[in-house]
TIMITI-152899 format. One record per residue (C-alpha): chain; x, y, z. Coordinates in steps of 0.25 Angstrom, whole numbers, plus 2048, in hexadecimal, padded with zeros to 3 digits. Example, Ala and Ser with C-alpha at 12.3 -4.5 7.8 and 13.67 -1.06 7.14 Angstrom:
BEGIN
REC   ch     X     Y     Z
REC    A   831   7EE   81F
REC    A   837   7FC   81D
This chain:
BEGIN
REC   ch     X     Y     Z
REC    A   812   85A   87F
REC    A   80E   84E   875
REC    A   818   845   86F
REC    A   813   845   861
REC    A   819   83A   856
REC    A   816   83A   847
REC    A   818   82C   841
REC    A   815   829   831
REC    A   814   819   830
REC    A   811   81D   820
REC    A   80B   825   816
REC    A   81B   82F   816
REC    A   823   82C   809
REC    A   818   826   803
REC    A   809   824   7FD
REC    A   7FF   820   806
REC    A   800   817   814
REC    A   7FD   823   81B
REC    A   7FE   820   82B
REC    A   803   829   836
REC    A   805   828   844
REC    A   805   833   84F
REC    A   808   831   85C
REC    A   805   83A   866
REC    A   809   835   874
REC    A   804   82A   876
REC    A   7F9   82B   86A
REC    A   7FD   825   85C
REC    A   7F3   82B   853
REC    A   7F2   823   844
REC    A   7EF   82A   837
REC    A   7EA   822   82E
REC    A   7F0   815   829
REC    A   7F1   813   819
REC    A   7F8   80A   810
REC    A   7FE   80C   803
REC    A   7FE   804   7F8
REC    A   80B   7FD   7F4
REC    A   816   802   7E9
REC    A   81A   7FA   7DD
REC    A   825   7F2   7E7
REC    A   81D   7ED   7F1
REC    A   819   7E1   7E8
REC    A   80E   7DA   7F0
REC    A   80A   7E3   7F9
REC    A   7FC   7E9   7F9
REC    A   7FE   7F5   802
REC    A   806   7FA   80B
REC    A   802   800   81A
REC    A   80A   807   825
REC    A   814   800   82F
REC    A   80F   803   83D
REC    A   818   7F9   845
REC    A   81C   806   84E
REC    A   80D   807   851
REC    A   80C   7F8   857
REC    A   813   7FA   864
REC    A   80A   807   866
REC    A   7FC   803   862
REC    A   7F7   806   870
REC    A   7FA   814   86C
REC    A   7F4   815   85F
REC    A   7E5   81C   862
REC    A   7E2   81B   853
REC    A   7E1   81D   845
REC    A   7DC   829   83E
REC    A   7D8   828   82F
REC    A   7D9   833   825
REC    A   7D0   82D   81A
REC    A   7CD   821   815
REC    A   7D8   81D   80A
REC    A   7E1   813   80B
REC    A   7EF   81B   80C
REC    A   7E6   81F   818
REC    A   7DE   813   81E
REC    A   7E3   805   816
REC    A   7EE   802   820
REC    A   7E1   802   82B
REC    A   7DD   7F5   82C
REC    A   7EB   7F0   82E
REC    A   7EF   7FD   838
REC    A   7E3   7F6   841
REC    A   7E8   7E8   840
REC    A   7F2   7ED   849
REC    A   7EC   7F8   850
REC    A   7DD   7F7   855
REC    A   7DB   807   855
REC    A   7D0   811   851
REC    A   7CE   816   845
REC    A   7CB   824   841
REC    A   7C5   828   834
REC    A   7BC   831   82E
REC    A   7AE   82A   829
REC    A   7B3   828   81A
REC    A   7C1   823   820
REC    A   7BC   818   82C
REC    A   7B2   812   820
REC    A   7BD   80E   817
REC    A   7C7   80C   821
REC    A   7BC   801   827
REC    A   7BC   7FB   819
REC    A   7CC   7FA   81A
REC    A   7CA   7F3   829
REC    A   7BF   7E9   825
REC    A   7C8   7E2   819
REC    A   7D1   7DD   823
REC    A   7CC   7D2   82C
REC    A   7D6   7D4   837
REC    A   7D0   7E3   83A
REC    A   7C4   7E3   832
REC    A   7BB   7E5   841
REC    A   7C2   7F1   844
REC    A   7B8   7F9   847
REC    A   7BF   805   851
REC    A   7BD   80F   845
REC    A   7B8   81E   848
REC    A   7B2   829   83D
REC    A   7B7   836   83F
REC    A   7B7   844   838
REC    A   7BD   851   836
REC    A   7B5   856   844
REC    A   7BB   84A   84D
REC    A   7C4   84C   856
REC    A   7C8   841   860
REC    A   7D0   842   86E
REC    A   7DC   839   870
REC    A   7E3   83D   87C
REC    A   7EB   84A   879
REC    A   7E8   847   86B
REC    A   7DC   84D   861
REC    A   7D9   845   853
REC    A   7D0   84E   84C
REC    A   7D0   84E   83B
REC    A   7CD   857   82F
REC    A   7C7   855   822
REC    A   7CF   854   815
REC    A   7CC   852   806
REC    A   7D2   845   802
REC    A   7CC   83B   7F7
REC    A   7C3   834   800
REC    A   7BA   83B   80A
REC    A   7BB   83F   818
REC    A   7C9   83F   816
REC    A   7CF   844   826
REC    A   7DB   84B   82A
REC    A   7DF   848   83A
REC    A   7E5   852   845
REC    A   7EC   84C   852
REC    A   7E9   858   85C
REC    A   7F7   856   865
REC    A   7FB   85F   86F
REC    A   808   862   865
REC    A   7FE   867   85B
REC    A   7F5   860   84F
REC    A   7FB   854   848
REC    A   7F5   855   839
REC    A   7F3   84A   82F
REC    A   7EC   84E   824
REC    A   7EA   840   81C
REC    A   7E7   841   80D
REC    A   7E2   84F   808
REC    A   7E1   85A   800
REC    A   7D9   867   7FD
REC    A   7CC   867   7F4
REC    A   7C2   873   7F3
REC    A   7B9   86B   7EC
REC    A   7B7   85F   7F5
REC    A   7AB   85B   7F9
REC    A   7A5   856   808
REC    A   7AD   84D   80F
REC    A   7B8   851   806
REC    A   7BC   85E   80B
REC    A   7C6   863   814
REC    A   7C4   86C   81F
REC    A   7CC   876   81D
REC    A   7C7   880   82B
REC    A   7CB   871   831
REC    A   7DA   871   82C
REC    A   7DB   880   82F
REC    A   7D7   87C   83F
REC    A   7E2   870   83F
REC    A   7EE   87A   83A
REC    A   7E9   885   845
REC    A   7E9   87B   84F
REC    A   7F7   879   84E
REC    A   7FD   86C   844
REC    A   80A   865   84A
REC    A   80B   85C   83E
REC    A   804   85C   832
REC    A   805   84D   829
REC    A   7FF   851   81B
REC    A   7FB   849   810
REC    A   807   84B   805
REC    A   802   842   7FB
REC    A   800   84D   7F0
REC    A   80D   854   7F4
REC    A   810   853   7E4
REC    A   803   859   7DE
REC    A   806   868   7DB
REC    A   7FA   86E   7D5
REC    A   7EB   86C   7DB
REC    A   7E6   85F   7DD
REC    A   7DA   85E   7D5
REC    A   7CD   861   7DB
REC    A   7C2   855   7DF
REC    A   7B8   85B   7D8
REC    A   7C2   85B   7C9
REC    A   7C5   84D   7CC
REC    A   7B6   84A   7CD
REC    A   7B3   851   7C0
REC    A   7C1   84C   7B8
REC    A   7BA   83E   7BB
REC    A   7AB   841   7B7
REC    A   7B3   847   7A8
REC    A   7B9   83A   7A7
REC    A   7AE   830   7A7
REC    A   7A7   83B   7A0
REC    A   7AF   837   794
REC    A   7B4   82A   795
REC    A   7AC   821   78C
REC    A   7AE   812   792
REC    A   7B0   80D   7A0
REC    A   7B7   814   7AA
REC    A   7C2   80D   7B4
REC    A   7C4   817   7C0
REC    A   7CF   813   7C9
REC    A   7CC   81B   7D7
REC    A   7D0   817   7E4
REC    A   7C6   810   7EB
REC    A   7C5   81A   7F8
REC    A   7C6   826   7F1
REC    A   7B9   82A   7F2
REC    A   7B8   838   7ED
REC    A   7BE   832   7DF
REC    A   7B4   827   7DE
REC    A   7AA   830   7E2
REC    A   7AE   838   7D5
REC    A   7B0   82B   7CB
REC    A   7A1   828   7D2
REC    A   79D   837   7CD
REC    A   7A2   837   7C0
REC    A   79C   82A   7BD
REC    A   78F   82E   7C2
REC    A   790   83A   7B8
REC    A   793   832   7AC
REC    A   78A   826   7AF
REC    A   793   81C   7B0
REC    A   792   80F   7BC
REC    A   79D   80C   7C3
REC    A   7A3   7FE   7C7
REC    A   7AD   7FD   7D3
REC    A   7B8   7F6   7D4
REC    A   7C1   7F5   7DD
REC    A   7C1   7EE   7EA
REC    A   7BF   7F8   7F4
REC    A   7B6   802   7ED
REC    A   7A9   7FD   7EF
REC    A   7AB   7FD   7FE
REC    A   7B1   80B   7FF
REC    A   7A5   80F   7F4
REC    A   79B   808   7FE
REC    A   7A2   80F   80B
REC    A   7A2   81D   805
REC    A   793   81D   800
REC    A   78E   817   80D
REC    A   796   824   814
REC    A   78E   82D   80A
REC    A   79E   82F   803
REC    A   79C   82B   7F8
REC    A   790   82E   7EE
REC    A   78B   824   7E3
REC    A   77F   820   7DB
REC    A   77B   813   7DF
REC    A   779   80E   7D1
REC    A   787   812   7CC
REC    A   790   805   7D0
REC    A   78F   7FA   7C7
REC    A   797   7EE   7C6
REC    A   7A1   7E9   7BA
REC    A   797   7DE   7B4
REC    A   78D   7EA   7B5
REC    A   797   7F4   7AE
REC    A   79B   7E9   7A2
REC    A   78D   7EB   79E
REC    A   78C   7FC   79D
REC    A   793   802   793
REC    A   7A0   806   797
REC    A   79F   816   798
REC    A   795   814   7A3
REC    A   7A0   80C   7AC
REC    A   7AA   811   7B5
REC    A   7B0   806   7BF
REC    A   7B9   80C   7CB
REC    A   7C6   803   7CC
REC    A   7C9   805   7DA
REC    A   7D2   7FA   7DD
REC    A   7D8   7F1   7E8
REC    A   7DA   7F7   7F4
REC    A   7D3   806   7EC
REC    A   7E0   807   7E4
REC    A   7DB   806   7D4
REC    A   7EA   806   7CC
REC    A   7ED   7F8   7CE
REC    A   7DE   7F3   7CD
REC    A   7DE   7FB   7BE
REC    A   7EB   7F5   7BC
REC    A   7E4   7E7   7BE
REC    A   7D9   7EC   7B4
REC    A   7E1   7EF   7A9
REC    A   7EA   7E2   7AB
REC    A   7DE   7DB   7A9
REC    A   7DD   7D5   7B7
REC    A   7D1   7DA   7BB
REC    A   7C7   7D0   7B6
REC    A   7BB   7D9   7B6
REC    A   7C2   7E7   7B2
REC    A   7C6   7E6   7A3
REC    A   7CD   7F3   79D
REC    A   7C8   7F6   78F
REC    A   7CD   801   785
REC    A   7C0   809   789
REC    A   7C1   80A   796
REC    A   7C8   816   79E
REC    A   7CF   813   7AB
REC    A   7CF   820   7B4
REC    A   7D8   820   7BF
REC    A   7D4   82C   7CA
REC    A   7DD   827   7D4
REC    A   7EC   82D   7D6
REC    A   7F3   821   7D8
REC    A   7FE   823   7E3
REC    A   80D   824   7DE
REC    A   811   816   7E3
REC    A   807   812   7D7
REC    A   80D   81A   7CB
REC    A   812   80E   7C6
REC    A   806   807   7C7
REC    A   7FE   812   7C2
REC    A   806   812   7B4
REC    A   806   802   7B2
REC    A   7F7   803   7B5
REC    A   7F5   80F   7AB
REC    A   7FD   807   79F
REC    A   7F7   7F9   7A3
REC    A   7E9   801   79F
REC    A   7ED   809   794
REC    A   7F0   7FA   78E
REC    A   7E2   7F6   790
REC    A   7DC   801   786
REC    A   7D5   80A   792
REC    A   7D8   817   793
REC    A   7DF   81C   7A3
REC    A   7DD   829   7A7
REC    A   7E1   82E   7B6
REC    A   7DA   838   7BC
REC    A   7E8   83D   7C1
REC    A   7ED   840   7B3
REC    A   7E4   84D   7B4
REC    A   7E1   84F   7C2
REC    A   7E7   850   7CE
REC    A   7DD   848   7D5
REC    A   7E8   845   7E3
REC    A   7E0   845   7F0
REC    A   7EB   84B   7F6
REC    A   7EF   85A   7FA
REC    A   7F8   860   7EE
REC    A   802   868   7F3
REC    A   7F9   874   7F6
REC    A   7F0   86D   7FC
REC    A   7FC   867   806
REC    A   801   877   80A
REC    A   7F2   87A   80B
REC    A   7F1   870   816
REC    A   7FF   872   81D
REC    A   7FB   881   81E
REC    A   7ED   87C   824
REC    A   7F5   875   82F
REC    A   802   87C   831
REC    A   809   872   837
REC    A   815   873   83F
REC    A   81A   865   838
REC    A   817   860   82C
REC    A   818   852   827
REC    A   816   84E   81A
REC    A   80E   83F   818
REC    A   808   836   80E
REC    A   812   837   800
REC    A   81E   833   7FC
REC    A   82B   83A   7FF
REC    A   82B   844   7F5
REC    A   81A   847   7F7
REC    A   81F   84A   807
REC    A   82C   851   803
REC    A   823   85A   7FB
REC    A   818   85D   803
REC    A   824   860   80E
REC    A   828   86B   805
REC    A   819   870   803
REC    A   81A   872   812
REC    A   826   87A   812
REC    A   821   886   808
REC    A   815   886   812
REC    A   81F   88A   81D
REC    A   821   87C   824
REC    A   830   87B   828
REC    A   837   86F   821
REC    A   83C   86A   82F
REC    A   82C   868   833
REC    A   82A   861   826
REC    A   82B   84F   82A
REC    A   82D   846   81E
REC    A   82B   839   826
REC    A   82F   82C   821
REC    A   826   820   827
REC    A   829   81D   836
REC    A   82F   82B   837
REC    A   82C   830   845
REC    A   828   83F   847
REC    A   825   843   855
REC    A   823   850   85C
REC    A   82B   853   868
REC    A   82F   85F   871
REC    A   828   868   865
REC    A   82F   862   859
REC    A   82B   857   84F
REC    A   836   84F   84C
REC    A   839   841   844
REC    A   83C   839   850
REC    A   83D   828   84F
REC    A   83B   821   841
REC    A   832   816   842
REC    A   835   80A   838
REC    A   828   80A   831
REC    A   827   801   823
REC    A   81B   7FD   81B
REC    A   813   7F2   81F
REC    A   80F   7EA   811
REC    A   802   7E4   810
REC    A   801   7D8   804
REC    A   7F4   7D0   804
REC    A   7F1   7CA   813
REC    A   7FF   7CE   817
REC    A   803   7DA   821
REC    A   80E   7DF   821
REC    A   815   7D1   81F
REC    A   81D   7D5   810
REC    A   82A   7DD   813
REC    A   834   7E0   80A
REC    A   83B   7D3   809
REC    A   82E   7CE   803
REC    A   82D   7DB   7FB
REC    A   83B   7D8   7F6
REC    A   839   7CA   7F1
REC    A   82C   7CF   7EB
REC    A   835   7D8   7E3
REC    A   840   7CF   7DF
REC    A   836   7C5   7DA
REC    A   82F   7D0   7D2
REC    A   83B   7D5   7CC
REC    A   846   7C8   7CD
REC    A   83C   7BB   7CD
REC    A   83F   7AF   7D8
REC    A   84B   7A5   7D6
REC    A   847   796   7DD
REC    A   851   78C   7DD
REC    A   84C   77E   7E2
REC    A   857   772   7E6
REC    A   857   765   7EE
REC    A   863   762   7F6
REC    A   868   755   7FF
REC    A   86E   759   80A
REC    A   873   74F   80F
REC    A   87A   74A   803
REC    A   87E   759   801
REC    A   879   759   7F2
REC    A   86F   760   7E9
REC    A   863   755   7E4
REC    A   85E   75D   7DB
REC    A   862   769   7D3
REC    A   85D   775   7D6
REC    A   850   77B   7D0
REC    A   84E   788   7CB
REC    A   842   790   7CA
REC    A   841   79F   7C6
REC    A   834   7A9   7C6
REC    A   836   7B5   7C0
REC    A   845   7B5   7C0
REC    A   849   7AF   7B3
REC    A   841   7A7   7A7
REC    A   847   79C   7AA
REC    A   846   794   79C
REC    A   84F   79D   797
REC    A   859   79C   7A2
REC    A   85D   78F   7A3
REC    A   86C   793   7A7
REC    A   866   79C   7B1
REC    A   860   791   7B8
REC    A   86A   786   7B6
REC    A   876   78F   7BC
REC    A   86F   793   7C8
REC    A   869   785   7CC
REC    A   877   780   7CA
REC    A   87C   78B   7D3
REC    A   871   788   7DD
REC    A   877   779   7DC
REC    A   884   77E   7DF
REC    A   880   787   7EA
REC    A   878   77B   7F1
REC    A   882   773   7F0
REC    A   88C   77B   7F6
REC    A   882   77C   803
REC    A   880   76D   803
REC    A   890   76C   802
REC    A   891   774   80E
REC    A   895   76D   81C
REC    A   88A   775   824
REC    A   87C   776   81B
REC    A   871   782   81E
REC    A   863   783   815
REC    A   865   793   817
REC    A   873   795   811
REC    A   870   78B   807
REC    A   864   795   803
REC    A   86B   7A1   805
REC    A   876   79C   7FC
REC    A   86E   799   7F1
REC    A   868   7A5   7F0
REC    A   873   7AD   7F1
REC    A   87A   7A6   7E7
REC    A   86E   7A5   7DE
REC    A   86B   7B3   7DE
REC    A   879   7B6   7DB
REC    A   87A   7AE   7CE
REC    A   86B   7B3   7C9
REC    A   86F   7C0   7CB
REC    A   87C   7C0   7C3
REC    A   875   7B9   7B8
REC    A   867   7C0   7B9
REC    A   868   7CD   7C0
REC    A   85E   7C8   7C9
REC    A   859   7C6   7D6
REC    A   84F   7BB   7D7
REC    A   848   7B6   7E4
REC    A   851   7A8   7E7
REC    A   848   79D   7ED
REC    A   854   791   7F1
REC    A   84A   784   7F3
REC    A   853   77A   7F9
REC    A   84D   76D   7FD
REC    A   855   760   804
REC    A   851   753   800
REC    A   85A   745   807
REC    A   85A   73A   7FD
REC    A   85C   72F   807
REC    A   84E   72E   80A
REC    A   848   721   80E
REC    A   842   719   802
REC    A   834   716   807
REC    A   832   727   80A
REC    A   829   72B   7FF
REC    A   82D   738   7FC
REC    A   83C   736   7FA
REC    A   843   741   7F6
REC    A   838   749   7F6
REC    A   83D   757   7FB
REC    A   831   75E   804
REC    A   830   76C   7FC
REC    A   82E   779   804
REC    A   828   785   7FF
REC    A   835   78D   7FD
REC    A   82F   79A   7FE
REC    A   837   7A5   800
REC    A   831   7A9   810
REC    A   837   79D   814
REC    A   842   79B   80C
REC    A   848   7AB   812
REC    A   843   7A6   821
REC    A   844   798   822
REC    A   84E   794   818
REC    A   85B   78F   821
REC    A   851   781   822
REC    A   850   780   831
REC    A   851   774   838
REC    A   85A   76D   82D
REC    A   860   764   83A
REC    A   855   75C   83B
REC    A   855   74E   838
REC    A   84D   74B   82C
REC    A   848   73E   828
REC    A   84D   737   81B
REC    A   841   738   813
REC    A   83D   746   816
REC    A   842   752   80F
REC    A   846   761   811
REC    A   846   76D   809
REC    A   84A   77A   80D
REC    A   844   786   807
């Protein structure tokens, strides 16, 4: 008998960064390995990917990864998931080319070359254990579903899906496929909750395609449509529609044109060759025969519009004639975003319109669609993945009025350990699985004391006070100096300012007064009784920066720089690390001076 473990590392009680381990024996099988794209208060941080510090100690074990299709809640955390495991990659033909693109941006992996094309016919032997897949209709084509064949039963992940009639090749679902995994016999089913809240019927590809062709159709200036970039089916449709209404089309964005590129040269993509033009090519038609496709940085449009309209973008000029069409439907973690950006252009004079006002255009399964594909399957467990807590709770539901017993249902939290032993699936050991932040050149390097002074300087502004002590004279050479950065204006708080350097004095003073002197307490009492006296007066918590520096007036006459005091940097990473000032036993020479930070 297999020992089989089921381990989420994301994408459970939240959108995106979808990754799951499964481990059967001595086998960990990896599916897929996205990112999310961060909240409103992950200040700084451009996306976010899976923790796998479990995986580390077992990367021997790992035989590979096996990609559903070729977003990046699927395949962005990639490139990073090889820098610290050098495993094959399996993909469908659509999948391996834009996860190729993801690889090669990054220098530290851009020569990875151990990937391998599969389709809804490959099956491939591991040991006691058979990969095979199945196609789905998804947003982007040759989207897979995988199936681990254990000796226990199926393992099914199903990836991003839903249910279209009307979709076209290398769209469709195989539906005599999914009828073959269910007779089989399904252990555990993972589905897509994703669209756990839509009720009614998710609008059909084909309307989508035609609700766009009716808006360029009657839209007099330029068009701005805002699609993500690898999406292809819905640029495939803005390309339609402006095929029909003889319109060019710039792009802009930064990965569009290679994803474009990549799709045409796999025959996934149809275009005219004389349809793309560029911006100085557009300024000189009239504007009811232009549409540029805002795809944005990273392929996610709402901030890149939010530039446009601010004005940001030196190229992209908003004018009172122009219409920007949004066919995307921005994840929840944007809302807020989505309604800033929405008023930011209203102020502009163009007219917004979102595709999502009058479709449903979700390139997930509605809730129909979810209990058509759980009676496909007939799993004996049931886990709900990819949605917040709400969108898993309902799709638990769901598979309750299909007959699924609640005490079969999992609604995992990240690091939660589900494993199958002696005939029963059970949450065994919890793992503790975070989120590794990613912020420019950075991996994994912010945490959340950095997220934290991030906030209170965003909210409550940084507080630096500057003073020059003698120590050995026990007294205070200068007074202290106060600066202020988004705290208080401080030409109209003079008081302010006056009673707190008066307090720092005090506070210094008392330390220099003391028989046994420390750098660190001096610092730690500054603050402490700093923040306590700007809070009673403010109702504030600003960052403290103390700057203590030490000068010796009894320097020698023919030093140059007497009384000069050497200044350090005082920033805050070595003020929390470094700030007791080490070594303060040394002898120093009479013409040097010291400042601890």
């Amino acid at each position: 008998m297999s020992k089989v473990k089921i381990i989420p590392f994301g994408g459970v009680r939240e959108n995106g960064k979808n990754m799951y381990a499964v481990e059967v024996d001595d086998q960990i099988f990896i599916l897929d390995t996205g990112l999310k794209y961060p909240e409103n208060e992950l200040m700084g941080i451009d996306v976010v990917i899976p923790d796998w510090e479990y995986l580390r100690d077992r990367k021997d074990k790992i035989v590979g990864v096996f990609l559903t299709h070729g977003h990046a809640d699927s395949i962005g955390a990639l490139p990073y998931f090889l820098m610290d495991f050098n495993v094959p990659v399996f993909g469908s033909e659509m999948t391996i080319a834009l996860a190729k693109l993801a690889v090669k941006k990054h220098k530290e992996v851009k020569k990875f070359n151990d990937f391998h094309v599969v389709d809804a016919g490959t099956a491939i032997d591991f040991n006691d254990v058979t990969v095979s897949f199945f196609q789905t209709t998804h947003t982007i084509p040759e989207t897979l579903g995988i199936v681990l064949e254990t000796a226990e039963g199926n393992i099914v992940y199903t990836g991003d899906f839903k249910f279209d009639q009307t979709a076209t090749k290398g769209y469709q679902t195989d539906l005599a496929r999914l009828a073959e995994i269910g007779s089989q016999g399904v252990l555990a089913l993972l589905s897509d909750s994703a669209g756990a809240g839509i009720t009614g019927a998710s609008s059909r590809e084909k309307d989508i395609g035609e609700y766009i062709k009716e808006t360029f159709k009657y839209q007099d200036g330029r068009i701005i449509v805002a699609s993500v970039a690898s999406n292809i089916m819905r640029v495939q449709q803005i390309i339609d529609a402006a095929v029909a209404v003889d319109r060019k089309i710039v792009l802009s964005g930064s990965d569009i044109e290679q994803i474009i590129n990549t799709a045409m040269e796999l025959g996934k993509l149809k275009m005219p060759q004389d349809i793309l033009i560029s911006l100085k090519e557009a300024d000189k038609l009239d504007p009811k025969q232009v549409v540029i496709l805002e795809t944005g940085k990273m392929g996610e449009p709402i901030k890149s519009l939010q530039q446009i309209a601010n004005g940001d973008n030196p190229k992209i000029k908003l004018s009172d004639q122009d219409l920007v069409f949004v066919t995307t439907t921005p994840s929840y973690a944007q809302e807020t975003e989505v309604q800033k950006t929405k008023d930011i252009i209203y102020r502009t004079g163009a007219e917004v319109k979102f595709i999502s006002d009058d479709l449903n255009p979700s390139g997930h399964a509605n809730q129909n669609d979810q209990q058509l594909m759980l009676n496909f399957m007939k799993p004996q467990y049931f886990i709900p993945i990819q949605g917040e807590y709400r969108l898993l709770d309902r799709h638990a539901e769901l598979a309750e009025e299909v007959g699924i017993a609640p005490d079969r249902i999992f609604l995992t939290n990240k690091g939660d350990v589900l494993t199958y032993d002696q005939g029963e699936l059970h949450v065994g050991e919890h793992l503790d699985v975070g989120n590794t932040m990613i912020d420019g050149t950075g991996i994994g390097d912010i945490g959340n004391i950095v997220l934290r002074d991030r906030r209170v300087l965003s909210e409550d502004g940084i507080f630096v006070v500057v003073a020059t002590i003698d120590r050995k004279k026990k007294k205070i050479v200068a007074r202290p100096q106060i600066t202020s950065r988004g705290f208080v204006f401080v030409k109209t708080n003079h008081q302010l300012m006056k009673q707190s350097a008066d307090l720092v004095e005090k506070v210094v003073q008392d330390n220099l007064d003391q028989k046994e002197f420390d750098w660190g307490h001096l610092k730690q009492d500054v603050r402490e009784k700093l923040n306590r006296f700007l809070f009673d007066q403010t109702k504030r918590h600003p960052v403290i920066l103390p700057v203590i520096m030490e000068i010796n007036q009894h320097a020698k006459k023919k030093t140059k720089n007497k009384g000069e005091a050497k200044k350090d940097s005082g920033s805050h990473k070595k003020e929390a690390h470094h700030g007791h000032g080490r070594g303060r036993g040394r002898k120093r020479q009479a013409e040097k001076s010291k400042q601890s930070n």
